[in-house]
N, C-alpha and C positions, 0 to 999 in steps of 0.2 A: 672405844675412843672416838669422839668427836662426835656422840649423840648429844641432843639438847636437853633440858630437864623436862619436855613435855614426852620425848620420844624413849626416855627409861622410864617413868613413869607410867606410860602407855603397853610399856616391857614387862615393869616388875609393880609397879603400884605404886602406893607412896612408902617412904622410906621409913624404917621405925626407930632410926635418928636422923635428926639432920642439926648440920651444926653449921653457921654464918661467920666466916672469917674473910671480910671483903678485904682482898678481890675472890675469895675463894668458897666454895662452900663446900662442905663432906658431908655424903647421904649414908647411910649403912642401911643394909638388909642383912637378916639373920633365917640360919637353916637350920633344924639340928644339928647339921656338920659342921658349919662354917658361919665366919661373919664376909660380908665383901662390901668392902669401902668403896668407893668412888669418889673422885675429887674431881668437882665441878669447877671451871675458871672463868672470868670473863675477861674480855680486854675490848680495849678502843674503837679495834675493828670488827669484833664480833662482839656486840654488848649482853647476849643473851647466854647465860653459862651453858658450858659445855663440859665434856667428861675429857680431862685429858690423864686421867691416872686410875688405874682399879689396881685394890691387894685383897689378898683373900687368906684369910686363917684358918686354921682349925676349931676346932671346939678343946679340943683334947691333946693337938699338936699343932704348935706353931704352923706348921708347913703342912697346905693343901692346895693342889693343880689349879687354877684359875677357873678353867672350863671347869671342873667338878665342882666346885663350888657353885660358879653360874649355874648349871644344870641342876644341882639341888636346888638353887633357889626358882629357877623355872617351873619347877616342876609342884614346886609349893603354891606358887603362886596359880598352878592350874586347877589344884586340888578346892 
């Protein structure tokens, strides 16, 4: 929460969606295991989007740990 879009990027890459809802935008990254959204916002005083929201699914089941997911996707992204 509260990275910028250059400082996930620099994290995880670029996203393999991204979707433009201004004020809003949504990035997704995908694992085998998981999908993990991030919802990027911008406002007045901070005009440069920022992550104020992550969910994270499963593949298979609705419901999987945030950190597990991150960490598959980490670990993707190292390979």
């Amino acid at each position: 929460i509260g990275l910028s879009q250059r400082k996930v990027e620099d994290l995880l890459g670029a996203p393999v969606f991204r979707r433009r809802d201004p004020p809003a935008q949504l990035w997704q990254y995908s694992s085998p295991r998981c999908i993990f959204d991030l919802f990027l916002y911008r406002t007045k005083a901070l005009p440069e989007y920022r992550v104020t929201h992550v969910e994270a699914r499963g593949r298979t089941n609705g419901n999987i740990p945030l950190r597990e997911c991150f960490h598959s996707l980490a670990f993707k992204q190292k390979s």
